[in-house]
N, C-alpha and C positions, 0 to 999 in steps of 0.2 A: 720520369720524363714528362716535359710536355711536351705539345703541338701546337704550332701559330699558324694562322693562316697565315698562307705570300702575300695576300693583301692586307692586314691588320695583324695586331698583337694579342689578339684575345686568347686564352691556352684554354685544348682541351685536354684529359687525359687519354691516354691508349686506347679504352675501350667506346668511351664517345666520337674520337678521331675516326676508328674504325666503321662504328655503327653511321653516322654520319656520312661517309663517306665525303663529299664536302663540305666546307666551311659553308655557314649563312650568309656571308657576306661572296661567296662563288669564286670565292680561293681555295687553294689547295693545302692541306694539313703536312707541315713539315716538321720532324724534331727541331727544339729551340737549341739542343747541344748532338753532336756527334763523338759518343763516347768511343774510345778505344774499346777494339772487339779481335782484333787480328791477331794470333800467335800460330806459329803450325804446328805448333804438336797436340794446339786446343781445336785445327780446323783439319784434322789430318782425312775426316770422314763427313760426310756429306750431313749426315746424323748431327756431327759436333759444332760443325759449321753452323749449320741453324742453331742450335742453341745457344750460339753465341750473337750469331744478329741477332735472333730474338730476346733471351735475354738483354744484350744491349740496348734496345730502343725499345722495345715494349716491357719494361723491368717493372712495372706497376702491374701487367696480367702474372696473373695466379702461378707457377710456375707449372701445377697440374696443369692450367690447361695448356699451356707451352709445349708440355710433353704430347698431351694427347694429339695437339696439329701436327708436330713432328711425326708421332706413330700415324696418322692420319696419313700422313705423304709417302713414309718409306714403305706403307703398306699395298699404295698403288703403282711403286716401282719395282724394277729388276734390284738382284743386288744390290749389283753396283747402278746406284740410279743415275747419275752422270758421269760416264766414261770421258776419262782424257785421252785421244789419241794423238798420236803424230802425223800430217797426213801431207804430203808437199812442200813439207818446210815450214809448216804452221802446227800450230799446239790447237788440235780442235776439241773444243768443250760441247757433247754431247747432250742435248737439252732434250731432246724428243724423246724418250722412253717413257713417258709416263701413257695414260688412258686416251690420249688424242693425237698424239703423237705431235706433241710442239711445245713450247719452253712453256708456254704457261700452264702447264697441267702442275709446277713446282708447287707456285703461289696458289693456286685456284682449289689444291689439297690440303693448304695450312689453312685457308682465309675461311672457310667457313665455320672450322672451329673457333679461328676466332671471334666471326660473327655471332654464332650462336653464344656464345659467352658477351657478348657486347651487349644482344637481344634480351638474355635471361638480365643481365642486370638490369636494364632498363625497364623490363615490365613488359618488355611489345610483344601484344597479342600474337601479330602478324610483321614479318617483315618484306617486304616487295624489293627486288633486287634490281635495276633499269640498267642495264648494258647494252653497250654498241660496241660492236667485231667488225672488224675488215676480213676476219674469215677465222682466226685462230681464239683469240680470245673467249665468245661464242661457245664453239663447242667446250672449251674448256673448263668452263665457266658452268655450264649445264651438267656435264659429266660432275662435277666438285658438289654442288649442289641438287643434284638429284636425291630425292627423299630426302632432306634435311627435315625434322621437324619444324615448324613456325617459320619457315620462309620456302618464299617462293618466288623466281628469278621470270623476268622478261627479258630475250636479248633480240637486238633490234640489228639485224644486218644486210646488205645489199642485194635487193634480187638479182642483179644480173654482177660478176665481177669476184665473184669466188670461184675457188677452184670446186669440181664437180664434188669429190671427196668432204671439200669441206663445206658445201650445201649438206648433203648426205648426214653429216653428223650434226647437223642444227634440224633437220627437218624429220628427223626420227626417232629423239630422246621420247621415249614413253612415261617417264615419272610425271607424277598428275600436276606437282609444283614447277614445272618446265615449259616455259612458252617460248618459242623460236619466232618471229613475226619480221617476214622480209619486208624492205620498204624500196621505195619506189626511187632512189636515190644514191648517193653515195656514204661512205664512214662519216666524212664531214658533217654532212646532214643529222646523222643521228645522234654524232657523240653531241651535236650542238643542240639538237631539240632537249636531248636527258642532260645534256648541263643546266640548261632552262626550264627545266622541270625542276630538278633539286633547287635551283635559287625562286622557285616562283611555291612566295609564303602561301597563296592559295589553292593552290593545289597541294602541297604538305598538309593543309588545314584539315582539308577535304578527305585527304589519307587518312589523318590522325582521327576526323571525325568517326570513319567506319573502323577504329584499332588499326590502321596499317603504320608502317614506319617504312620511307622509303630510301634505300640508300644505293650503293653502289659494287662491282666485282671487279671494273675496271680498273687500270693502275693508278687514275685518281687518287685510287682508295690507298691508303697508306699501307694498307693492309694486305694491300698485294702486293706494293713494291717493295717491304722489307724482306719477304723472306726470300726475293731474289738478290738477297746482296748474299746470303747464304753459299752460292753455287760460287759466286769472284770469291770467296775467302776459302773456299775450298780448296780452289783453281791456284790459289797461291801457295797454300799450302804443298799441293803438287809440286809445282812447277818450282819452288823454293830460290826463288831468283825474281830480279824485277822483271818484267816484263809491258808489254804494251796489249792491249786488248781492241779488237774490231770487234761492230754489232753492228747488224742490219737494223735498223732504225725506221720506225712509224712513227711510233704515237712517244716514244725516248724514252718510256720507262725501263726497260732492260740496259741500255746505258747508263743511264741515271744511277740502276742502284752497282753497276761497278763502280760508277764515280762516288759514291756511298761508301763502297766497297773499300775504296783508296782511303778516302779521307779518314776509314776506319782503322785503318794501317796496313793495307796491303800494299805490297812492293808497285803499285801498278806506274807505268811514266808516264804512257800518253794514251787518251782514248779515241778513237776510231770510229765517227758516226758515217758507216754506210750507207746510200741511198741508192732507189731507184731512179727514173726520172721523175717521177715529183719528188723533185730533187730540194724541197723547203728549208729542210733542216740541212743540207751539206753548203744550200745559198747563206743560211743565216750564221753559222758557222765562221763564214769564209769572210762576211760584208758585217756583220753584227748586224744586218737588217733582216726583221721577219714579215717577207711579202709573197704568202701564199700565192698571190696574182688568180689570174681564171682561167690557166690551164690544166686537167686533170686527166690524169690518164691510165687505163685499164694497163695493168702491164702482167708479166708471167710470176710476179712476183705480189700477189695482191696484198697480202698483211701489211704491205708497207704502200699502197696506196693509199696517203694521208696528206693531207697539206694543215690541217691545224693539229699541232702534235700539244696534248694538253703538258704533258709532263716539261714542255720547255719552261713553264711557269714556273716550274720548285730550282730550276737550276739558273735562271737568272734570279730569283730570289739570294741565293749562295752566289750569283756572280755582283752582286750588287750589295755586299756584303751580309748579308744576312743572319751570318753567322757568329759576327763582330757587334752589329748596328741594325736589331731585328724591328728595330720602327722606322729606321732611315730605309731598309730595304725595303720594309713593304710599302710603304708612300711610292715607294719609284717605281716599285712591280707594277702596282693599282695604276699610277698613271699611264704605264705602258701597258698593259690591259686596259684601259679606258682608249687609251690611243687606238688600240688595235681596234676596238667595239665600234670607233666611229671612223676610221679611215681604213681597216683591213689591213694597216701594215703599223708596223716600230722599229724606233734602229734603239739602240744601248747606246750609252754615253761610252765615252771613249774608255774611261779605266773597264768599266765592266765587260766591253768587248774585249779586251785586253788582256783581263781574266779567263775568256771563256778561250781565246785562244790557247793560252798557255796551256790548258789540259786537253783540248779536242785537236785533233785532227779530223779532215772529213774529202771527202769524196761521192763520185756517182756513177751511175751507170745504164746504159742502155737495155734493155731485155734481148736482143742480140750478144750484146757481150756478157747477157749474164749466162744466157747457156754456149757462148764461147767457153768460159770458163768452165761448166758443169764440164762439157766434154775436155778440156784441158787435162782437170783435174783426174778424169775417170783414166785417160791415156797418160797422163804421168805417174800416177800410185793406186791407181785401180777402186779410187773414191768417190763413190757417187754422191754428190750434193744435191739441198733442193735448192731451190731456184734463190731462195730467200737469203740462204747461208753464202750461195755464191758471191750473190751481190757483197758480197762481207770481201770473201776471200780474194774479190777481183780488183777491191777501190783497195785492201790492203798490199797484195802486189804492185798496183798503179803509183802506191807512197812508196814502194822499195820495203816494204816490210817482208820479212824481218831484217833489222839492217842493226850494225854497232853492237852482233854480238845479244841483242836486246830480241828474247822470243814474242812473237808475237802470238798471243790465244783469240784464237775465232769462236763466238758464241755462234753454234749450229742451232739455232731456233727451231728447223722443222723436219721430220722425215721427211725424203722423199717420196713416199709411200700418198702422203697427202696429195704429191701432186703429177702423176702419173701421166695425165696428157701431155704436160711439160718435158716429162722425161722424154719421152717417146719423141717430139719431135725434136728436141735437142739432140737425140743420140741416135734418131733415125730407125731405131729397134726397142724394142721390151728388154732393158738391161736388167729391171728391178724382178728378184724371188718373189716367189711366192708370197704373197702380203700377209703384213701380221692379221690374229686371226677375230679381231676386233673389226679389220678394216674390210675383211672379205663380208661378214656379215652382215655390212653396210648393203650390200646390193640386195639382199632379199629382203628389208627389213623394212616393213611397212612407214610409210609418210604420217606421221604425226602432227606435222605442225606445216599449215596449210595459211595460215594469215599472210595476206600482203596487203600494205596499207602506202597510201600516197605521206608526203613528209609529214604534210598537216593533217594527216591523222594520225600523227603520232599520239598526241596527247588524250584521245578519246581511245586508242588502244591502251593505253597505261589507265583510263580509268576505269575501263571494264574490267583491270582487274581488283579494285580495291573493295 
């Protein structure tokens, strides 16, 4: 396999895409081909299913250490690590059982094995990890890479605007390679300082000077968002029927890799990008135009408080053919990423919006109507959602899903458990048990990670670590 950036043709292999994180030119690393990976009786178990995305797209790493990231993830889950249930007329795909309780603990369990094999090939002394959370990411990220040898993760997340829960699990990790460092600002802010960090050749320099290598744990990284097409090939497997999928949408990379998912061969017909009210991705969606604009807003729902969501980049790269015409694509990407840099917004030319309709549907929602719905669902089939999944379950009702006979599967991004104040005043009582027992241990567990810095010191916190 190789990888090209959305913005240029240059190929890297699996393990430099990886370690990289971004492209030099501050594109994104996409497979150049999308091999068939789907059959169900090859994805019938969560185990098989990754080894089959993996295999597919990273077919140049070791197949040892393939296995090892797989033992790596089934190691930090239950069993069964993603339960399918039935729950109101929807097919919910349970994502939160892992160490943080939210979808990325998948990805965040395979990706450092594949890091460190990225690392050891390349010679890097030191590898420095620069992440930015809206709340879930973060801890997950932290938990995955705790004590890794040769690397050491900074994740940069918003002091005021997560849930308490998930402060808690960014401000407590004791592994000595774990830096938590709130900033003074919003997601936007951060992922855009650490995108500017990786494209800025002097400060890499400056890295490289003292042996660090700086890369990334966000869905940027290619390497996080393969092994989430794992869990859609699963889900199809199950569900052994076409189907349609909703996902609560931030930053699009858990959409992205269903739509991955499909293109792999899974039955899937139409995808479902749920919003909160920064509502970016369900406007762009709907208008082929992406204009964050300057309203942002704290909502019960934070993980998806986002307005520049990077992963839109890899899927107008595939809507602008990229798949077909990987130099005609990227010319068109870079210019709409050049557009966006100097006026804040882009529309898509007509075929390629055209394209992106025909696979997305999308929708929004209020934080009112998101815990409308938590308590809906709790009084209809005794289902507690968090906040994040509702917003799913609520813009998929608003479409008439499931409709035509066509089940629809909701990706459950988060326990509940994360967001406890939320419950509480959505249901007016303490509906949630007794909490798992990772999460109680949060409240007696000493504050490790105490940095908070304004936006513009970002970059002088990322160099005290090098």
């Amino acid at each position: 396999m190789e990888f090209l950036s959305t913005r240029s043709c240059g190929a890297a292999d699996s393990l430099d895409a990886i370690l990289r994180g971004l492209a030099p030119d501050g594109g994104l690393y996409v497979p150049a081909r999308v091999p068939a990976a789907f059959a169900a009786a090859g994805c019938e178990t969560l185990e098989k299913a990754e080894r089959s995305a993996l295999g597919a797209v990273f077919d140049d790493v070791a197949e040892a250490v393939r296995e090892d990231a797989i033992r790596n993830l089934l190691a930090k889950f239950p069993s069964e690590p993603v339960p399918l249930v039935h729950a109101g007329g929807l097919d919910v795909l349970e994502l939160f059982h892992g160490p943080t309780g939210a979808f990325k603990d998948v990805a965040l369990s395979v990706l450092p094995v594949l890091m460190a094999a990225a690392a050891s090939r390349a010679g890097c002394r030191r590898v420095l990890i620069l992440t930015a959370t809206s709340g879930d990411t973060g801890s997950a990220a932290m938990a995955g890479f705790a004590d890794v040898p040769g690397v050491e993760i900074a994740v940069f997340f918003p002091n005021t605007g997560t849930s308490r829960i998930q402060r808690l699990q960014m401000t407590t990790p004791s592994a000595k390679n774990v830096h938590g460092i709130a900033i003074r600002g919003n997601f936007d802010d951060a992922q855009a300082a650490v995108k500017r960090i990786f494209a800025d050749s002097a400060i890499r320099a400056e890295a490289a000077a003292k042996g660090v290598w700086l890369s990334s744990a966000n869905s940027i990284n290619i390497g996080r968002l393969v092994p989430q097409i794992g869990y859609y090939l699963y889900a199809a497997a199950k569900l052994g029927v076409e189907f349609d999928v909703a996902v609560p949408s931030g930053n699009f990379g858990n959409i992205l890799a269903a739509k991955y998912a499909k293109l792999m061969g899974a039955p899937i017909r139409r995808l479902v990008c749920a919003s909160n009210v920064n509502d970016v991705l369900a406007r762009f969606i709907a208008t082929g135009i992406y204009d964050p604009g300057d309203k942002f807003t704290v909502t019960n729902s934070p993980s998806m408080d986002i307005r520049r969501s990077s992963n839109v980049e890899r899927e107008i790269w595939l809507a602008c053919g990229g798949l077909e015409d990987p130099a005609a694509a990227a010319a068109e990407t870079k210019r709409l990423m050049d557009e966006f840099a100097a006026t804040g917004r882009y529309a898509l030319s007509l075929s390629a919006k055209a394209r992106l309709q025909e696979e997305f549907l999308c929708g929004s929602v209020t934080p009112e109507e998101t815990e409308a719905e938590m308590r809906r669902m709790r009084a209809e089939c005794g289902y507690v959602l968090d906040p994040h999944t509702a917003v799913a379950t609520a813009v998929a009702r608003k479409l008439g899903l499931p409709k035509d006979g066509v089940p629809c599967l909701v990706a459950a991004t988060a326990t509940p458990y994360k967001f406890p104040e939320t419950c509480q005043r959505a249901f007016g009582e303490n509906v949630l048990a007794s909490p798992p027992p990772s999460f109680a241990a949060l409240e007696t567990a000493p504050v490790t990670q105490t940095k908070v810095v304004d936006v513009d010191g970002i970059d002088a916190a990322v160099r005290e670590l090098f």
